[in-house]
C-alpha positions as CSV (number, residue, x, y, z in Angstrom):
1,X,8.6,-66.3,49.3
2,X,10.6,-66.9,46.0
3,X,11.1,-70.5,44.0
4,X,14.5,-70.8,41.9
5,X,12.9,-73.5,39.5
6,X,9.6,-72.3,39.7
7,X,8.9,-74.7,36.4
8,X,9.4,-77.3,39.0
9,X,5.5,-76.6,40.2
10,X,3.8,-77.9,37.1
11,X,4.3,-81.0,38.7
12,X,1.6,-80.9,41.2
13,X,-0.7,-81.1,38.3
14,X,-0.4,-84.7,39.1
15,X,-2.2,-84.4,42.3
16,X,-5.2,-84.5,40.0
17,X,-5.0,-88.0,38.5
18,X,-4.0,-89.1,41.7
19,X,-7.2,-87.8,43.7
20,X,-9.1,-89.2,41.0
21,X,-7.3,-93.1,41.8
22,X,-7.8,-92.5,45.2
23,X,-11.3,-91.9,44.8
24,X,-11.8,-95.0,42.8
25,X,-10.1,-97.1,44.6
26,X,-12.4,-95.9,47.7
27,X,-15.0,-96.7,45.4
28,X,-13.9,-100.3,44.4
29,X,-12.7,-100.8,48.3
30,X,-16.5,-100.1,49.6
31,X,-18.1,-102.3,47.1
32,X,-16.2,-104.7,47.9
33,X,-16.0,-104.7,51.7
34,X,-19.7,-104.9,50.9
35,X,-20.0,-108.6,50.0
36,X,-18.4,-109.5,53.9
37,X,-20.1,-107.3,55.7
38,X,-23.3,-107.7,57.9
39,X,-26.2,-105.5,58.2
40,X,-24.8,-104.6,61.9
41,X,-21.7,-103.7,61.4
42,X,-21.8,-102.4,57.9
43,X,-22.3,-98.7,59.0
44,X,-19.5,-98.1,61.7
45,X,-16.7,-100.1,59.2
46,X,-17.9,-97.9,57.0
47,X,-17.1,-94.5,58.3
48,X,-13.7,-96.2,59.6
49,X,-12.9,-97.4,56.2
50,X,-14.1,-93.8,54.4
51,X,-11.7,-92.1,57.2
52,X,-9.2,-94.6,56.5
53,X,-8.9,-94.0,52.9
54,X,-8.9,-90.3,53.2
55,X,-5.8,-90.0,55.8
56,X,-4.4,-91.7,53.7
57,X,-4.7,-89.7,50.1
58,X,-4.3,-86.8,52.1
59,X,-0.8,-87.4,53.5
60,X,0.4,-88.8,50.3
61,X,-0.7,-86.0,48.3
62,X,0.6,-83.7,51.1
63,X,4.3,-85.8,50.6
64,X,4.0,-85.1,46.6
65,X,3.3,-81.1,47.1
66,X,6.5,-80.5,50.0
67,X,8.4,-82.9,47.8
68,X,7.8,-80.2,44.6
69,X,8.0,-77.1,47.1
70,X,11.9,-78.7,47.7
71,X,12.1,-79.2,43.9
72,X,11.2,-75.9,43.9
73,X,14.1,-74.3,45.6
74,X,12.0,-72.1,48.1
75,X,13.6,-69.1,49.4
76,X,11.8,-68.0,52.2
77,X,13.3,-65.4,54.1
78,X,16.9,-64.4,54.4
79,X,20.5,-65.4,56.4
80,X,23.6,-64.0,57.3
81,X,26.1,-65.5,54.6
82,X,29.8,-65.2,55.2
83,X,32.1,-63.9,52.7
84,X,35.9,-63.2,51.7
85,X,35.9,-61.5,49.2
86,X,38.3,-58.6,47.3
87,X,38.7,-56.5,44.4
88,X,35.8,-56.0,41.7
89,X,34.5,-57.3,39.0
90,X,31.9,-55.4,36.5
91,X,29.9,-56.7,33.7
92,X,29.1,-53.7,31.8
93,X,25.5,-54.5,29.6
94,X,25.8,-52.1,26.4
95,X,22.4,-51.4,24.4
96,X,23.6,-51.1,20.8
97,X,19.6,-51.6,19.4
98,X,19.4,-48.8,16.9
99,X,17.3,-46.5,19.2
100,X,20.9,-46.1,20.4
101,X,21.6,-44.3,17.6
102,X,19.2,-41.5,18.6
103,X,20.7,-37.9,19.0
104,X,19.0,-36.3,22.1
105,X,22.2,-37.4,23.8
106,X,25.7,-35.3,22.2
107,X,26.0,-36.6,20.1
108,X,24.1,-40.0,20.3
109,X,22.7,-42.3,22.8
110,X,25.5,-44.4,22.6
111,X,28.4,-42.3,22.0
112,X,26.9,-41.3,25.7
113,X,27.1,-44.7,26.7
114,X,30.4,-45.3,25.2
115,X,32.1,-42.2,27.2
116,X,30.6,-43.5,30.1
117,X,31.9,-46.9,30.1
118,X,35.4,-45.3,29.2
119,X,35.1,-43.5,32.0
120,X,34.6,-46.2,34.4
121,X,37.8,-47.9,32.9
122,X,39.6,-44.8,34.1
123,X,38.0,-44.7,37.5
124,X,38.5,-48.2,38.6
125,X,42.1,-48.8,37.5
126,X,42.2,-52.2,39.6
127,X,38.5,-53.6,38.3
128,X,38.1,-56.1,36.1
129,X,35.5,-55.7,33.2
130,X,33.6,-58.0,31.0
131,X,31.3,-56.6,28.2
132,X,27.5,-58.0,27.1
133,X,26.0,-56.5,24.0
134,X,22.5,-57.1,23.5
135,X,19.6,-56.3,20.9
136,X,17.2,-58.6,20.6
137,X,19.4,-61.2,21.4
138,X,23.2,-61.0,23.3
139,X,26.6,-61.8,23.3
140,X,29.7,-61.6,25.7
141,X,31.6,-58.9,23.4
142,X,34.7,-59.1,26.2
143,X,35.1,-62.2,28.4
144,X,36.5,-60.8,32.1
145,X,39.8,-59.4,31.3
146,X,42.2,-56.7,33.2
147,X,43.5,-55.8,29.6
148,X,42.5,-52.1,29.4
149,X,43.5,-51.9,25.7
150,X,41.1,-54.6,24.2
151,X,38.5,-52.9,26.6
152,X,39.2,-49.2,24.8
153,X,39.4,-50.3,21.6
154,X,35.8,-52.4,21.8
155,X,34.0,-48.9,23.5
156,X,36.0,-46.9,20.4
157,X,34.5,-48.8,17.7
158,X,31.3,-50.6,19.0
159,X,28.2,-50.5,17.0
160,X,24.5,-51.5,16.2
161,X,26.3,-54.3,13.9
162,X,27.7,-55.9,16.7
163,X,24.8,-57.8,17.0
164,X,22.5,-59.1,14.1
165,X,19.4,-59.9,16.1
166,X,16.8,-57.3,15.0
167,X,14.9,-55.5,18.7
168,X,15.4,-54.7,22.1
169,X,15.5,-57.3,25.2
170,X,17.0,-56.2,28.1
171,X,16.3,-59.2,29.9
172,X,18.6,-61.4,27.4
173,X,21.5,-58.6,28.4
174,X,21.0,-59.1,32.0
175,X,20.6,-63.2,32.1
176,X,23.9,-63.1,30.0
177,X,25.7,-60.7,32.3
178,X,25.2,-63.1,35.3
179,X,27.0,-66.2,33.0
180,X,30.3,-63.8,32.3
181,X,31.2,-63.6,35.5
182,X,34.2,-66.5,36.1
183,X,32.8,-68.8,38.5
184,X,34.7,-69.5,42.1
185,X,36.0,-65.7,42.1
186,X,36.6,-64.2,45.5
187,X,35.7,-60.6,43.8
188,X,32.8,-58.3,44.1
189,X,30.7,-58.5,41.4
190,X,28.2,-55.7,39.8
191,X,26.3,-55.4,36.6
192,X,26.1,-51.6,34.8
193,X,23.2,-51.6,32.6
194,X,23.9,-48.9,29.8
195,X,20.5,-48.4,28.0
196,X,17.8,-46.3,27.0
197,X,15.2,-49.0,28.5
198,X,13.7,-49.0,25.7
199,X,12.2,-52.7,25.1
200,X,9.5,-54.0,22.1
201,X,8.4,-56.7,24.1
202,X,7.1,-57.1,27.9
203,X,9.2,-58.9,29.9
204,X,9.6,-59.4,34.2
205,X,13.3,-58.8,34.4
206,X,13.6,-61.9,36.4
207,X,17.4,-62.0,35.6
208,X,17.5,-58.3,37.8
209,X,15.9,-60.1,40.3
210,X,18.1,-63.1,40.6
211,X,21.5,-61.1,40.3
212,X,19.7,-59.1,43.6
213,X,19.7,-62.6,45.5
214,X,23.0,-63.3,44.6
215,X,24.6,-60.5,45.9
216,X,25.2,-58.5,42.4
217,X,23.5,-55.4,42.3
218,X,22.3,-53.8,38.9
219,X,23.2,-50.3,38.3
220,X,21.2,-49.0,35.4
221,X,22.0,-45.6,33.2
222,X,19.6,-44.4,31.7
223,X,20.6,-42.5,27.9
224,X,17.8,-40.6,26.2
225,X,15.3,-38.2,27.4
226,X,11.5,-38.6,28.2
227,X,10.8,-36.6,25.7
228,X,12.2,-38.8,23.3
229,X,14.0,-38.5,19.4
230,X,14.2,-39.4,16.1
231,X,16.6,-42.3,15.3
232,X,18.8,-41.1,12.0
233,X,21.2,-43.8,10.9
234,X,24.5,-43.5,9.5
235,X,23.3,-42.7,5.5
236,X,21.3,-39.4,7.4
237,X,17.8,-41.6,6.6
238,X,15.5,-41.7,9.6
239,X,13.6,-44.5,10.4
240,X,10.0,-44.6,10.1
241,X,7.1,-46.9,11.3
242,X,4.6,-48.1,9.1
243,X,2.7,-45.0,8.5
244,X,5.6,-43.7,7.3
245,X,6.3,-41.3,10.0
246,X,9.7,-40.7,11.8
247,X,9.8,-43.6,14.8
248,X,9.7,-41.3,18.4
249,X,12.2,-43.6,21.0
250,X,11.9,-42.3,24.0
251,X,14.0,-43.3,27.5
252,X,12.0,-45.8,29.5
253,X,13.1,-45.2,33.1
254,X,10.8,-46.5,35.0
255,X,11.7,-49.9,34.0
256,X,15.3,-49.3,34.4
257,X,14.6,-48.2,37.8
258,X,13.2,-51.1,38.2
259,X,15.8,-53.5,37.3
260,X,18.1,-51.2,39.8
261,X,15.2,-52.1,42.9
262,X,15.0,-55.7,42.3
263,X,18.8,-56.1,42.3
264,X,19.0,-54.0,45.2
265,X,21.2,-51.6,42.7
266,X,20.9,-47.7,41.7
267,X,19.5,-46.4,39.1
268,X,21.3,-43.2,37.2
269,X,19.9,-40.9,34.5
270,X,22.7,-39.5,32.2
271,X,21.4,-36.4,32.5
272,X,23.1,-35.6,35.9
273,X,25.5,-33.9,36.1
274,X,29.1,-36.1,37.6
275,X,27.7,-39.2,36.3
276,X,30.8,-41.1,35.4
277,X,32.2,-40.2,39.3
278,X,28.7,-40.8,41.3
279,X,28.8,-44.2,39.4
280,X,32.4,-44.6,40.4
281,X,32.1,-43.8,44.0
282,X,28.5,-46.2,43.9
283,X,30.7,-49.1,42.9
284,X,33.6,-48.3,45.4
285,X,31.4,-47.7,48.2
286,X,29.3,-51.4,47.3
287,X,32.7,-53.1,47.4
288,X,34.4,-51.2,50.7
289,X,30.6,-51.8,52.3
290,X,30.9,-56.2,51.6
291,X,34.6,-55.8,53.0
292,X,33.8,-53.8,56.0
293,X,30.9,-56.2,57.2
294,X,32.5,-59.4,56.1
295,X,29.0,-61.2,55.6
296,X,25.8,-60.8,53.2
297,X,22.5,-61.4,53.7
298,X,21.0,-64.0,51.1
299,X,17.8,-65.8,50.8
300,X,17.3,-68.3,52.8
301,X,16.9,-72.0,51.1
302,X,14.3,-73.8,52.6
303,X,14.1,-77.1,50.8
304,X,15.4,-79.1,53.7
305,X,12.2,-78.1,55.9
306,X,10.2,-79.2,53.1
307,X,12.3,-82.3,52.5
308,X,11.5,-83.1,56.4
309,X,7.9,-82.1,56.2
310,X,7.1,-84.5,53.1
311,X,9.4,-87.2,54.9
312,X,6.4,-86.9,58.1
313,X,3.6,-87.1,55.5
314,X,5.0,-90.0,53.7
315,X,5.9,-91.9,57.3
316,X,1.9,-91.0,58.3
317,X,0.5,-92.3,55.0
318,X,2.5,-95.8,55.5
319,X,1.3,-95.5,59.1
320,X,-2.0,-95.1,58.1
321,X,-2.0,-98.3,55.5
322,X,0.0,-100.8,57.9
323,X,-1.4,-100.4,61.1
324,X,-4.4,-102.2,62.0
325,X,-7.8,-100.2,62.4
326,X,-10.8,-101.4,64.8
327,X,-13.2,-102.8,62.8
328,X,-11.7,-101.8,59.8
């Protein structure tokens, strides 16, 4: 069970203050059914009226948490969705954070990822691409475009100075990759994630997980090696931490790998050998696959059981304050 606004759930903190004025209202209700009533009947109107008042805090307070579970967006659960859909349509993520610039790829990190992406331009001659760079922040480099030229020329001369924002944040490449894609499209869509996975801060690649439940699957390649490298900028200066010594980047695959399983993607190392066509024949084998079957299967919204379910406990608290009690 996932929620697409699950910010939406800080709203049953007000289930608290509206206990607490139930309770003392209860408390004010008693005392004063207490002036009317006799000795003989005070215990039985009692337990009616204590019964009384808790039905009916109960099923409002059950009306206010379905209502926030529909808020919510719940996805519980997945459907059959149909689709009509042609062609393709990549968003290729490029890490240019200066760990790119590391040289246990020939002859850097991103000269690796560079090649690759040509390569893919190549490969799918009747794709559409779109380019996100991302450091510690992102940008669309390439809005979705057919033009093979302007694509070329970007991957020829791309660098750590495309973007200014110091770091590494994978997640800001990803969230952006989902906005470049044009909206109402009849195209596959898929994400290629070039980067060493190599991030400074901690972060849950929810973005991986949403493209996953919108049908776009993440395929990450990983540059670097496990073992790791110096970074030397352009000047030949290496960079060094605050103790002076060189700064060790080293590929983080296990997070890429797990961007690829969330999105229901697959991940690739660029260490293997036929990298450019195995990611070629992933891509065309994602797209022939949606043609062949003609449907998807997505989450499953289930705000309007919700929506029904808080419409019952609302009809059962009014039911329980209108209709007349014995004794009560």
């Amino acid at each position: 069970m996932k929620a697409e606004s699950p910010a939406v759930f800080f709203l049953l903190a007000a289930l608290v203050p509206l206990v607490l004025a139930a309770f003392a209202g209860y408390r004010r209700g008693k005392a004063a059914r207490g002036l009317f009533e006799g000795a003989e009947d005070g215990a039985g109107s009692s337990t009616l009226f204590f019964v009384r008042s808790l039905l009916d805090a109960l099923f409002f307070c059950l009306f206010l948490v379905f209502s926030v579970f529909a808020l919510a967006g719940i996805l519980w659960g997945t459907a059959p969705e149909a689709e009509d859909k042609s062609g393709l349509d990549v968003v290729v993520v490029l890490d240019v954070s200066r760990s790119m610039l590391a040289q246990d790829e020939e002859p850097s990190r991103l000269a690796a990822a560079r090649d690759t992406a040509r390569g893919l331009l190549q490969s799918l001659p009747r794709a559409r691409f779109a380019v996100v760079a991302f450091k510690g922040s992102a940008i669309i480099a390439i809005p979705m475009t057919e033009d093979r030229q302007i694509l070329e020329t970007f991957f020829q001369n791309v660098s750590p100075a495309a973007v200014n924002a110091p770091g590494t944040n994978v997640e800001a490449g990803l969230e952006l990759a989902l906005e470049a894609f044009p909206r109402g499209t009849a195209s596959h869509r898929a994400i290629v994630l070039l980067s060493d996975g190599e991030a400074l801060s901690d972060f849950s690649l929810r973005s991986a997980e949403k493209a996953g439940a919108e049908g776009i699957p993440v395929f990450p390649v990983g540059l670097g090696s496990d073992e790791g490298s110096v970074i030397r900028l352009p000047d030949g200066s290496l960079i060094t931490g605050k103790d002076g010594k060189p700064v060790i980047t080293r590929r983080n695959a296990p997070l890429l790998e797990k961007a690829a399983s969330l999105s229901q993607g697959a991940y690739f190392s660029s260490r293997e050998p036929g990298l450019t066509g195995r990611l070629t024949e992933k891509l065309r084998d994602f797209g022939d696959a949606r043609e062949k079957m003609g449907f998807r299967l997505a989450p499953k919204k289930s705000y309007r059981s919700f929506l029904f379910a808080g419409f019952l406990a609302l009809c059962a608290a009014v039911c329980v304050r209108s209709l007349k009690w014995k004794k009560s």
